[in-house]
ROGUKE-928276 format. One line per field, with one value per residue (C-alpha): x, y, z; residue number from 1; residue in one letter. Coordinates in pm, 1 decimal, decimal comma. Example, Ala and Ser with C-alpha at 12.3 -4.5 7.8 and 13.67 -1.06 7.14 Angstrom:
// residues 2
px c(1230,0/1367,0) .
py c(-450,0/-106,0) .
pz c(780,0/714,0) .
num c(1/2) .
residuo c(A/S) .
END
This chain:
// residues 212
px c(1794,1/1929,0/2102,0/2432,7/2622,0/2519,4/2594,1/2934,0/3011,2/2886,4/3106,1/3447,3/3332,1/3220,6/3632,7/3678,8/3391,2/3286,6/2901,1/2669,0/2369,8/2121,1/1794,6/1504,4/1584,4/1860,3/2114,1/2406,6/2508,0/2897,2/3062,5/3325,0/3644,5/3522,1/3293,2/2948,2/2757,2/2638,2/2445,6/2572,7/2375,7/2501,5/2402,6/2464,5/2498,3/2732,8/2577,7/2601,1/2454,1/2182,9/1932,6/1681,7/1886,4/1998,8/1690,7/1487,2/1712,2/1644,9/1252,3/1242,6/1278,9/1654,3/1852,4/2214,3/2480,1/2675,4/2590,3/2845,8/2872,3/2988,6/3175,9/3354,1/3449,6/3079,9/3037,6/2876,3/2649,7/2642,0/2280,5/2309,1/2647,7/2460,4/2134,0/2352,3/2540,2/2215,7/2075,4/2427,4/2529,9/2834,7/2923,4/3187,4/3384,8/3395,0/3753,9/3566,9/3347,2/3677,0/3764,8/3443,0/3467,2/3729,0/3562,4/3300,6/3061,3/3024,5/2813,2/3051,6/3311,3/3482,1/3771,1/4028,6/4219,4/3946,1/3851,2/4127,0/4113,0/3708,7/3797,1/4111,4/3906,0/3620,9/3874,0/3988,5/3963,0/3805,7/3588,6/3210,5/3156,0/3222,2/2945,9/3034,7/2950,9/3063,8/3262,1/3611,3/3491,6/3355,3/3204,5/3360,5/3207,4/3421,3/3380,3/3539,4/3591,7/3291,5/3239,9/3510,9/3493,1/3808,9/3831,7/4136,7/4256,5/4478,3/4802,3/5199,0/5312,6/4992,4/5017,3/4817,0/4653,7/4529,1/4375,9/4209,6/4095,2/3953,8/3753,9/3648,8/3507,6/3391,6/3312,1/3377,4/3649,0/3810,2/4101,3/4237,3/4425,5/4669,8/4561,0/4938,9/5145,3/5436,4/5510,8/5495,3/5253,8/5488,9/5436,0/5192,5/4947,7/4975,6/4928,7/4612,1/4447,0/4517,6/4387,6/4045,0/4055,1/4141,9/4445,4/4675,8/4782,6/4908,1/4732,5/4973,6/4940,2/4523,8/4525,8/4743,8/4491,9/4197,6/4293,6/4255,3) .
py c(2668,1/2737,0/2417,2/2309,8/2318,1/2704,7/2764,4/2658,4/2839,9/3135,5/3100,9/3074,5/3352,4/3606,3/3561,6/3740,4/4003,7/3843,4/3820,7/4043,2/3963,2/3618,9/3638,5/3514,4/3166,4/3137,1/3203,0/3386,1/3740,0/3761,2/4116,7/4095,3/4218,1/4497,2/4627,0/4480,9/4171,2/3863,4/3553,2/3217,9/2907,7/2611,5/2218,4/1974,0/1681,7/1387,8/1177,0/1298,2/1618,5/1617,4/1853,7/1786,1/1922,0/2297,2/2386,8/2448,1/2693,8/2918,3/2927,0/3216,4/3547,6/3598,2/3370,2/3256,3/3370,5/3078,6/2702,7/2532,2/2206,4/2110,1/1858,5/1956,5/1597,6/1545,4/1487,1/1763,9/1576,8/1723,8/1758,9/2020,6/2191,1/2285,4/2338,4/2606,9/2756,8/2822,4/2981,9/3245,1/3135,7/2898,0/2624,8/2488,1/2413,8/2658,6/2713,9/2853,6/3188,4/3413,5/3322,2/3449,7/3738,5/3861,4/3896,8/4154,1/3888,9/3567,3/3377,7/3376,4/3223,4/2876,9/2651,2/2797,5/2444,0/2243,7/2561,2/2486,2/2162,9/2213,5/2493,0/2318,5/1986,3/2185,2/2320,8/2020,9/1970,7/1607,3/1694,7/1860,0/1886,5/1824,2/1795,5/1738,5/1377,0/1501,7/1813,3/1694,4/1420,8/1485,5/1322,1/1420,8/1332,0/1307,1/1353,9/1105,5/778,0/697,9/938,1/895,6/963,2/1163,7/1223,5/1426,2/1444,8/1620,9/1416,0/1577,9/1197,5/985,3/689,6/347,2/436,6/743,8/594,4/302,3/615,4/769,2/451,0/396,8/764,0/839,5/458,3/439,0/657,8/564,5/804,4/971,5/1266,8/1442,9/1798,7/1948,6/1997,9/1913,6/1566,1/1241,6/915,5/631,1/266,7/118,1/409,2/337,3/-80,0/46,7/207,3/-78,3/-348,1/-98,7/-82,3/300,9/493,4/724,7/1057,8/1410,3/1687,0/1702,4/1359,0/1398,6/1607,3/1394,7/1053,7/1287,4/1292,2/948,4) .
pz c(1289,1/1643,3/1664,6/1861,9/1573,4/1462,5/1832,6/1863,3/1510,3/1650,0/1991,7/1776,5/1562,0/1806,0/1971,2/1620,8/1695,3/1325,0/1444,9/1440,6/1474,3/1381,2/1120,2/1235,8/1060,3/1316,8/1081,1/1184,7/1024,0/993,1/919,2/632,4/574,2/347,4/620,1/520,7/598,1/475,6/591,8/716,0/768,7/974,3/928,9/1130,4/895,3/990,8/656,9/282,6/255,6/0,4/-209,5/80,4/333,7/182,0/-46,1/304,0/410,0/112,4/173,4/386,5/334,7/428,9/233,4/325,8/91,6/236,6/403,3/614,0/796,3/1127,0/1124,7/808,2/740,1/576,1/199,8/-9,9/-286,6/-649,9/-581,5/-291,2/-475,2/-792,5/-551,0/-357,0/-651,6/-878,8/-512,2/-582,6/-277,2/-173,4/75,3/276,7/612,6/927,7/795,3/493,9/674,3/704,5/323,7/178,2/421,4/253,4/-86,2/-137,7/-252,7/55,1/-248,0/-501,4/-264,3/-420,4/-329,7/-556,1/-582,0/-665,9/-885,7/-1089,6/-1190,6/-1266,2/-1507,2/-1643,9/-1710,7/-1874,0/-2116,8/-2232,8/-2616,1/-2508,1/-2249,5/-2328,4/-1941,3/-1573,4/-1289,4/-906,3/-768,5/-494,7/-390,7/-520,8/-699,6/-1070,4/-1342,3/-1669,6/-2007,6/-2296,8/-2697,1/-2777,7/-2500,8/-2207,5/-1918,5/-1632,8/-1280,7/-1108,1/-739,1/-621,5/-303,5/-80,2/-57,3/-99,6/-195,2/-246,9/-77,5/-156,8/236,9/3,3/-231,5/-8,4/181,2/-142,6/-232,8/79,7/133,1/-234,8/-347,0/-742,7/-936,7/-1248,6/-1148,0/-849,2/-875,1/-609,0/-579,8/-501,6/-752,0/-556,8/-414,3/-606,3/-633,4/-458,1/-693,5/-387,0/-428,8/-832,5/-768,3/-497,3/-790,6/-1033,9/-816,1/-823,5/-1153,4/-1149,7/-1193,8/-949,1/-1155,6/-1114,3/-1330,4/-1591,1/-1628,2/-1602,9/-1920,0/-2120,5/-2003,5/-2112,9/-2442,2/-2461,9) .
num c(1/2/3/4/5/6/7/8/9/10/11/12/13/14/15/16/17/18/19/20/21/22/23/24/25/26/27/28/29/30/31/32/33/34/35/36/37/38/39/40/41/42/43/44/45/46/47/48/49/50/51/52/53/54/55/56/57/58/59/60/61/62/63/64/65/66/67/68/69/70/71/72/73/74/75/76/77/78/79/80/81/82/83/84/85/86/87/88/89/90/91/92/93/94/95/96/97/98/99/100/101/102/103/104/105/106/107/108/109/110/111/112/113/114/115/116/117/118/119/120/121/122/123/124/125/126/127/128/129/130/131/132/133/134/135/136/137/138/139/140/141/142/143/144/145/146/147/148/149/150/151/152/153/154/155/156/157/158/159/160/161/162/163/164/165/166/167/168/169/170/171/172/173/174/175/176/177/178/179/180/181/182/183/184/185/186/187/188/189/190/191/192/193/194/195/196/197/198/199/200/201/202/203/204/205/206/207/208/209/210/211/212) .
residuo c(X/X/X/X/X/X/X/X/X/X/X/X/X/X/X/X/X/X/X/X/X/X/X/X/X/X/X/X/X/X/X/X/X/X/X/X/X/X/X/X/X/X/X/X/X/X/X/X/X/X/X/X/X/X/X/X/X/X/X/X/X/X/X/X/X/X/X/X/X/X/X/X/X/X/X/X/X/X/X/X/X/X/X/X/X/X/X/X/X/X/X/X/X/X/X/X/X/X/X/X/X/X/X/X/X/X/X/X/X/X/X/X/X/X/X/X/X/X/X/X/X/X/X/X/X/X/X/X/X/X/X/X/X/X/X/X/X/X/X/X/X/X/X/X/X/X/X/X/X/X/X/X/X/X/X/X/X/X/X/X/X/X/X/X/X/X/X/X/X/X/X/X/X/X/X/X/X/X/X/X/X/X/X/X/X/X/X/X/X/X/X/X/X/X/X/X/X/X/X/X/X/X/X/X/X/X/X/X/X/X/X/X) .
END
């Protein structure tokens, strides 16, 4: 596992004095804010990152509390999420290794935002459950209506460039969702979604289309 990638993690980490050491998987052991350790394994992956590609690096006898990718751009299937989270450990971006270092437990680390509208969906009176597609795209199955896909993005005033981006980077979503709560969907981002036969929403306005 002594790749490029865990190399150059390892270069911008040790300007922080973050790393102390690497396990004889070549993963790389980070000190955390609360003055222990944990373990952080780095992929390389510039395709969809799979099942295939994290269970390996939980065969040996250290096991990473948390699996990045470099570059953070890559797509994180719903096979190698629930793979990683049923392993108690978590994954993300480079950006991601000082925010679990600041909780006591690196595997229990998650995206709060996307957090949010995971637990919000699940509570839904309609909805019996929500599984990632992908890591902020989610397939949500209803009581009463088919099963609808929602990707949300990052966008202040979603724009129909965001939402060609979406469909072009997540293929099929029956809605899109902006993540902020501030901002607004302009009319061309709302006609983009149309003409894909999906629609542009905020969360409020997610809830209330659940329902349906």
């Amino acid at each position: 596992m002594n790749n490029k990638e865990t190399d150059w993690v390892a270069n911008r980490l040790e300007k922080e004095s973050a790393v102390v050491g690497r396990t004889p998987e070549g993963f790389l052991v980070v000190s955390s804010r609360h003055g222990c350790t944990f373990v952080v394994a780095v992929l390389g992956m510039q395709n969809v990152i799979g099942r295939s590609e994290v269970a390996p690096l939980f065969d040996g006898a250290t096991k990473p509390q948390l699996v990045v990718n470099v570059p953070s751009k890559t797509l994180w299937s719903g096979t190698a999420i629930d793979y990683i989270h049923a392993a108690s450990a978590a994954f993300g971006t480079f950006g991601d290794i000082a925010r679990a270092a600041d909780m006591e437990d690196a595997g229990s680390f998650r995206n709060k935002n996307i957090g949010f509208f995971i637990n919000a969906m699940k509570q839904h009176s309609n909805v019996t459950s929500v599984s990632y597609i992908y890591e902020s795209v989610f397939k949500v199955d209803c009581r009463i209506g088919a099963s609808v896909i929602v990707a949300v993005i990052d966008a202040y005033n979603m724009s129909a460039e965001d939402v060609r981006n979406a469909k072009a980077r997540f293929g099929h979503f029956d809605v899109v969702v902006k993540s902020s709560s501030y901002g607004s969907i302009t009319g061309q981002a709302e006609a983009a979604a149309k003409s894909m036969g999906a629609v542009a929403l905020t969360f409020r306005e997610l809830m209330q289309w659940l329902a349906h």
